[in-house]
C-alpha positions in Angstrom: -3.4 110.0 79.9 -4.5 108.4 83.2 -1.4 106.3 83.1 0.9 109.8 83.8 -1.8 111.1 86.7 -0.9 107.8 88.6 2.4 108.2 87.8 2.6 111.7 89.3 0.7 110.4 92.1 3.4 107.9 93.1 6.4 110.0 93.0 4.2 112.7 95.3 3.8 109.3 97.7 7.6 108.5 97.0 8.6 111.4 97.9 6.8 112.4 100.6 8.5 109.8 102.1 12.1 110.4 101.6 10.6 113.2 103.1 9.6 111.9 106.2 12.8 110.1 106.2 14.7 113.2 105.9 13.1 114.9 108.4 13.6 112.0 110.8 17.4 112.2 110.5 17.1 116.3 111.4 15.0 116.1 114.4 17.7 113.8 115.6 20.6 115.4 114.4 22.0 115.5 118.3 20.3 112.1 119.4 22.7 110.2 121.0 24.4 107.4 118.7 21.5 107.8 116.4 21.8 105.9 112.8 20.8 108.0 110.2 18.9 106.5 106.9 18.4 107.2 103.4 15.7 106.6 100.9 16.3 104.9 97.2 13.2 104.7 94.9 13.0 102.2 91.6 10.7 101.6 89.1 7.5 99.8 90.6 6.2 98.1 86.8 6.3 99.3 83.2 3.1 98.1 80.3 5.0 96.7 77.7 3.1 98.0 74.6 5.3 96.1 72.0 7.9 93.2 72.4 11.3 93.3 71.1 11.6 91.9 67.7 15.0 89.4 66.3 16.7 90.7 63.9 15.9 88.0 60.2 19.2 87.7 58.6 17.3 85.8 55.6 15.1 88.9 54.8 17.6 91.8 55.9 15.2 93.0 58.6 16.4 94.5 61.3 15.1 94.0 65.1 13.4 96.4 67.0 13.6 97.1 70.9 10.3 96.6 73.1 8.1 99.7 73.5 7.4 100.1 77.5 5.6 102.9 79.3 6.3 102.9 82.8 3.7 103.6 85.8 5.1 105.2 88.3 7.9 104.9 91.1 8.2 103.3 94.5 10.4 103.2 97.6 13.2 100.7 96.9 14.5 100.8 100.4 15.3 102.7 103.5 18.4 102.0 104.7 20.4 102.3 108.0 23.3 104.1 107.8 26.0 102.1 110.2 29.1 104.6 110.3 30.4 105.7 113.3 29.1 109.1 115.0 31.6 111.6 116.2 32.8 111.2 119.9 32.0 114.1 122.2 33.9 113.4 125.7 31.9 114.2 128.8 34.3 112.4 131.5 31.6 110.9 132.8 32.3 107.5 134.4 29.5 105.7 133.3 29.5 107.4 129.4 31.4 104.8 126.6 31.3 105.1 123.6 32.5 102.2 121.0 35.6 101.9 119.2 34.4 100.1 116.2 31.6 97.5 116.0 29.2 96.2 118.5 26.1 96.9 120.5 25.9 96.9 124.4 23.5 94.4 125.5 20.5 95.8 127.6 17.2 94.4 128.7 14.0 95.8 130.7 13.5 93.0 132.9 13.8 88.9 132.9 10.9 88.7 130.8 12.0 90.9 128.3 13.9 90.1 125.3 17.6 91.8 124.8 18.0 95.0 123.1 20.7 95.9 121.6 22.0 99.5 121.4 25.2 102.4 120.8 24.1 104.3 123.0 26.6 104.4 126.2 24.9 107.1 128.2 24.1 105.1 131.2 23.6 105.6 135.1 23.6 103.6 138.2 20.4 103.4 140.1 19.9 103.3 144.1 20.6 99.4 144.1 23.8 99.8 142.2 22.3 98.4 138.8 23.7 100.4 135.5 21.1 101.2 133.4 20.2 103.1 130.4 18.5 106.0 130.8 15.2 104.6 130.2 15.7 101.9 132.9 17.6 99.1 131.4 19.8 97.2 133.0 22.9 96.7 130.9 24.2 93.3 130.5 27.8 91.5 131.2 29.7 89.2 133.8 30.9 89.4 137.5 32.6 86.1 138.4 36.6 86.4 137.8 39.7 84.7 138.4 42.8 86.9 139.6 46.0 86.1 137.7 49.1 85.5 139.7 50.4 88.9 137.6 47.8 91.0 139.1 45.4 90.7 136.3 42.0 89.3 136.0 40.2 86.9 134.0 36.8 86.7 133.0 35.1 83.5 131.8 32.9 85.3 128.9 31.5 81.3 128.3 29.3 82.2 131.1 25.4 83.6 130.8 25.6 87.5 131.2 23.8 88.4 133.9 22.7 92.5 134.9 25.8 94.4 136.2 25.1 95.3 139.8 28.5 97.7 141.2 27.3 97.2 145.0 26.3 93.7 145.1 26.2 90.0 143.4 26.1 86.8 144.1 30.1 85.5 143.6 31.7 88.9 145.1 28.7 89.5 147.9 29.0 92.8 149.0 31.5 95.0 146.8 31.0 98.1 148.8 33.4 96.9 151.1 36.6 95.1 150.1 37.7 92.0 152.7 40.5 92.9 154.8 44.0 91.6 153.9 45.7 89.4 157.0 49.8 90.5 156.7 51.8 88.0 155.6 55.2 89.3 154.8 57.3 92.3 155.5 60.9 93.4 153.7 63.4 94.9 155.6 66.3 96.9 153.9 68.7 99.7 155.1 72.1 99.9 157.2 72.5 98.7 160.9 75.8 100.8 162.2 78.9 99.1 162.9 80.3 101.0 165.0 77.7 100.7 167.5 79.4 98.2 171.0 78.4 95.0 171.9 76.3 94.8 174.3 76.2 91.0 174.6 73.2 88.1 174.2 71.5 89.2 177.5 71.1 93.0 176.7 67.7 93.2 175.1 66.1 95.6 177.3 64.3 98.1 175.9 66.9 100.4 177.6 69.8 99.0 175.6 67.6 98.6 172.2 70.1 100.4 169.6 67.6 100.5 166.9 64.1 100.3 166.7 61.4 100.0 163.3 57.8 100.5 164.0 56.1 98.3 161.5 52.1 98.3 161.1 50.6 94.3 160.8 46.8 93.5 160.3 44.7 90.8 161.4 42.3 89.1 158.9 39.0 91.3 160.5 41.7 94.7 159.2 42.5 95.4 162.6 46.0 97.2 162.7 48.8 96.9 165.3 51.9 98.5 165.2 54.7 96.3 166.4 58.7 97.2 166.8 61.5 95.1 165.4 64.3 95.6 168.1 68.1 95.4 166.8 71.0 96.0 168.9 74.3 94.1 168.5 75.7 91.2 170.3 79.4 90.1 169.7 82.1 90.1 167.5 83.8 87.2 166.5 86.1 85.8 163.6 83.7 84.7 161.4 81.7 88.1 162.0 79.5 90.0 163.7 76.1 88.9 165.4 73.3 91.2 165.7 69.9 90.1 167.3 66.6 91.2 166.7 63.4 90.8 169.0 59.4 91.4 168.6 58.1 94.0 170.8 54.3 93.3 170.0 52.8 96.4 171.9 50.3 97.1 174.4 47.0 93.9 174.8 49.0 92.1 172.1 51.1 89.1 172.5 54.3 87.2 170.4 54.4 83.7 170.3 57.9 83.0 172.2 59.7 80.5 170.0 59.3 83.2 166.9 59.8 86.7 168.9 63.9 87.0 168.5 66.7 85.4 166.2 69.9 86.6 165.4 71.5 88.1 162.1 75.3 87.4 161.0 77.0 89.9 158.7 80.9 88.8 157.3 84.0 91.6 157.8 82.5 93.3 154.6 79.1 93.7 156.3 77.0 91.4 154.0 74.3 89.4 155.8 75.4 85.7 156.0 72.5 83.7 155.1 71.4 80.0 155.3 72.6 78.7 158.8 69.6 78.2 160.9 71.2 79.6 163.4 71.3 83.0 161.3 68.1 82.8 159.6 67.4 85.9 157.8 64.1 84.8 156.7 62.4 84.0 160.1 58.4 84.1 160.6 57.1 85.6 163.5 53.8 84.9 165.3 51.3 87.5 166.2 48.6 86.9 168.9 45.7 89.6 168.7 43.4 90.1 171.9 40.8 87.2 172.2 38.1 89.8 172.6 38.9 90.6 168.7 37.8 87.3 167.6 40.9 87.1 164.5 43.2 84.3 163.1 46.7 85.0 164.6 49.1 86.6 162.1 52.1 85.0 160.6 54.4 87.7 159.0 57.3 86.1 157.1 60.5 88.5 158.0 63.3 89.1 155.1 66.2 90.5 156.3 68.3 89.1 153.6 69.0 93.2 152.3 70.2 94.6 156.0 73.9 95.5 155.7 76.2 96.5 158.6 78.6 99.3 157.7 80.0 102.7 160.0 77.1 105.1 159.3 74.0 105.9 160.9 71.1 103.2 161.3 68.4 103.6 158.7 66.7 100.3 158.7 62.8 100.0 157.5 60.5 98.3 156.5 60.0 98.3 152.3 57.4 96.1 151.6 54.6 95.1 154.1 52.1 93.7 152.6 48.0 93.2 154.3 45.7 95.9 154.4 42.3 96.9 156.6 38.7 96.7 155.1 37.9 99.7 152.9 35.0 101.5 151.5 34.0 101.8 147.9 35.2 105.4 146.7 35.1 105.8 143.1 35.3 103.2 140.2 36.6 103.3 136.0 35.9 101.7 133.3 38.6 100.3 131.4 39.3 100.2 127.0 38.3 96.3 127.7 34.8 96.9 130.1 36.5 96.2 133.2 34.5 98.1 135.5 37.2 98.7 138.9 35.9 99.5 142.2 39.0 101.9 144.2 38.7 102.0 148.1 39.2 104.1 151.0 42.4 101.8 151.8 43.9 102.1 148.8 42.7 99.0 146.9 40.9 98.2 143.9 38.9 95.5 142.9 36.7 94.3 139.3 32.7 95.1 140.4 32.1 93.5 136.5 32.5 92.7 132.7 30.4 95.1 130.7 29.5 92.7 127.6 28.9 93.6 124.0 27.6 91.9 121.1 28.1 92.0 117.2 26.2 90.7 114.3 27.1 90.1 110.9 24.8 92.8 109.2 24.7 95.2 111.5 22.6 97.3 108.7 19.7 94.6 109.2 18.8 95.4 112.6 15.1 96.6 113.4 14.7 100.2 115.5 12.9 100.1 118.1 13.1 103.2 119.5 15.1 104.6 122.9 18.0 104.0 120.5 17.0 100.7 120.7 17.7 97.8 118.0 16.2 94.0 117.6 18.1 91.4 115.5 16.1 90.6 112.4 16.4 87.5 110.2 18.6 89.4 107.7 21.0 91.2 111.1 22.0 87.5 112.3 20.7 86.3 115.7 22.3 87.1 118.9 24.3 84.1 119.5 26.7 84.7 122.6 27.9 88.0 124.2 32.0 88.7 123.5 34.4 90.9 126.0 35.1 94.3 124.4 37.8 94.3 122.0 37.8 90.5 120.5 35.9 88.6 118.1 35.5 91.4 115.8 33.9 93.9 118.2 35.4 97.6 118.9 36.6 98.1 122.5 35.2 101.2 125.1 36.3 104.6 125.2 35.4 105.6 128.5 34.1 108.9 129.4 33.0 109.6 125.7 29.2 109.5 123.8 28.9 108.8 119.9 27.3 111.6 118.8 24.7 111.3 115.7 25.9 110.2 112.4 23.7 112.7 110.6 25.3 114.7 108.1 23.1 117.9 108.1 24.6 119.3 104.7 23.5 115.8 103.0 20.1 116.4 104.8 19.5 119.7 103.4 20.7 118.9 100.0 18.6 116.1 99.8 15.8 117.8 101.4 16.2 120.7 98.5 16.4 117.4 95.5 13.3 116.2 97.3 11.5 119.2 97.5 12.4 119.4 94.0 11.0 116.3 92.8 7.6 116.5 94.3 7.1 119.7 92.9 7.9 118.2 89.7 5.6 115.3 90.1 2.8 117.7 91.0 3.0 119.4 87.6 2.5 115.8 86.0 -0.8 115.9 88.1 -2.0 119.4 86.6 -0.7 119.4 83.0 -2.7 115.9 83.0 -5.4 117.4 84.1 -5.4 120.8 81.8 -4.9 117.9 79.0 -8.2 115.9 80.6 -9.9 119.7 80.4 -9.1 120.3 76.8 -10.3 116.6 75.7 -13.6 117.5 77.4 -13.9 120.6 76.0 -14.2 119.6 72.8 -17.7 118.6 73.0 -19.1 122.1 74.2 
């Protein structure tokens, strides 16, 4: 009779736990990329009161089954449920949310072990650092290699290192982006044939018949506007000359040898290329001030897309490339963790790699709080950080925040089952002891 008080007593223990549990996944039923769990119980031991018996084909007896009485239940596990959380979209810069598996990589501090977490609510401090909203600084890579295609390249072989957007030790200051020394500059458009010859010695700026302003920069991102001068020189058989001069402007100087040239276009007004006498791809030489303190510029000229027909000059410049300094503005986080800097002059640059890592069981992982996770033995070790979207980890969704995977109709069912159950098990406790009542009653 004892036997089914204890009994009782363990499913009131068992149960008040899968309480506990369920009341866990409520509360944070709207914490950020919070993991539900679940509770299974099992039998915890049964007292075998008879053994099974063979059956004796010599005799005709049959066998018997063992006779058990079990003694109770127990908590079988508590599982961490891993499925994805809704995404609610914030367009937050800093917010990301996960596409599939992985864990951002966070710590406290050097001396801290890494954390692991869903949780993509994070911030930048005053030093630039993103953290977590408890502090942590979340983990990834800064050094790259720009592709000739524009594109960068990250070596994710590297240690991961705290992402700073303002400052770190390849890129040096990213608040500012280096200025951009000009280097070449595309001319295209019609130079008008009917205009009259005004011979090799008429390059005043009285008879200039057409003039382009085009803007240069030094390698500090000083800017200096410049004018190509055209006007037209002779006809001839083999076609007509045009010539071109550098007016460099005010306090600025053009070396001599590279300040003038002259351009030949056939009887169908197609630029004649490849004599050196005509060469439509000449590189001019710009001397800034010495009180600047810059490396002259060397602009490589194309005129190789001028043509000369009877209509109304409309030569300029397409392409120019070089650009001043600039000042950071705004930044994005890319689907692959590329975190882009954009700046006052128009240009962007990577400020870092935000890093992730995955583990085999995912399910094994120990909470520690602040949405926090530690590997255990049974969640695979933390063996290498991997670049969002490769080596079996989701990629970012940028502006977004999973959202709890508690299912609140689940909850409250279970809750109801549970509530249930202990109230069952509390009727074993009193119907054993109105049975313990009589048996003493009847000595009276």
């Amino acid at each position: 009779m004892m036997r089914s008080m204890f009994s009782g007593v363990s499913g009131l223990r068992a149960h008040q736990t899968r309480m506990d549990v369920i009341g866990n996944n409520v509360a944070n039923v709207n914490t950020i990329a919070f993991k539900s769990s679940r509770v299974t119980f099992q039998e915890v031991f049964n007292q075998t009161l008879r053994g099974a018996g063979a059956p004796d084909a010599a005799t005709g007896r049959g066998g018997t089954n063992p006779m058990q009485v079990g003694l109770g239940i127990g908590v079988g596990s508590i599982d961490t449920i891993t499925t994805r959380g809704s995404l609610q979209r914030t367009d937050n810069p800093t917010d990301l949310s996960i596409e599939g598996e992985g864990f951002f990589v966070v710590r406290g501090g050097h001396a801290d072990t890494f954390r692991f977490t869903r949780a993509g609510n994070f911030g930048i401090d005053r030093l630039g650092n993103l953290v977590t909203g408890s502090g942590m600084n979340v983990y990834g890579w800064h050094g790259y290699t720009r592709e000739n295609d524009g594109s960068y390249t990250y070596d994710t072989e590297n240690p991961i290192e705290p992402i700073n957007l303002y400052v770190d030790e390849p890129n040096k200051n990213k608040r500012m982006i280096a200025a951009k020394a000009s280097s070449t500059a595309l001319f295209a458009g019609n130079l008008d044939s009917s205009n009259a010859a005004l011979g090799d010695d008429a390059g005043g700026a009285e008879n200039v018949q057409f003039m382009v302003p085009v803007t240069v920069y030094d390698s500090l991102g000083n800017d200096y506007r410049i004018s190509v001068n055209f006007w037209k020189s002779e006809v001839v058989d083999e076609g007509t000359t045009w010539l071109w001069s550098i007016d460099p402007g005010a306090g600025v100087e053009s070396a001599q040898d590279t300040a003038s040239g002259e351009i030949r276009f056939d009887t169908r007004g197609q630029v004649i290329g490849g004599d050196e006498n005509f060469n439509v791809f000449p590189q001019i030489q710009i001397i800034p001030p010495d009180s600047v303190g810059s490396e002259d510029i060397f602009v490589n000229l194309d005129f190789s897309k001028l043509t000369m027909y009877s209509a109304d000059s409309s030569v300029k410049p397409t392409n120019v490339d070089g650009y001043s300094t600039g000042s950071l503005v705004t930044f994005n986080i890319g689907s692959d963790g590329i975190i882009t800097g954009i700046y006052s002059n128009g240009q962007q640059q990577p400020l870092g790699l935000i890093a992730l890592a995955g583990f085999e069981n995912p399910a094994g992982l120990q909470k520690v709080g602040d949405n926090m996770f530690i590997p255990t033995t049974n969640s695979g070790d933390f063996e290498k950080a991997v670049k969002a979207g490769s080596e079996g980890v989701g990629t970012l969704n940028p502006g977004t925040l999973e959202m709890s995977n508690v299912d609140l109709s689940r909850e409250f069912t279970d809750m109801i089952v549970t509530q249930r159950g202990f109230q069952a098990n509390s009727r074993i406790i009193t119907t054993s002891d109105e049975m313990l009542q009589e048996l003493v009653n009847l000595k009276r």
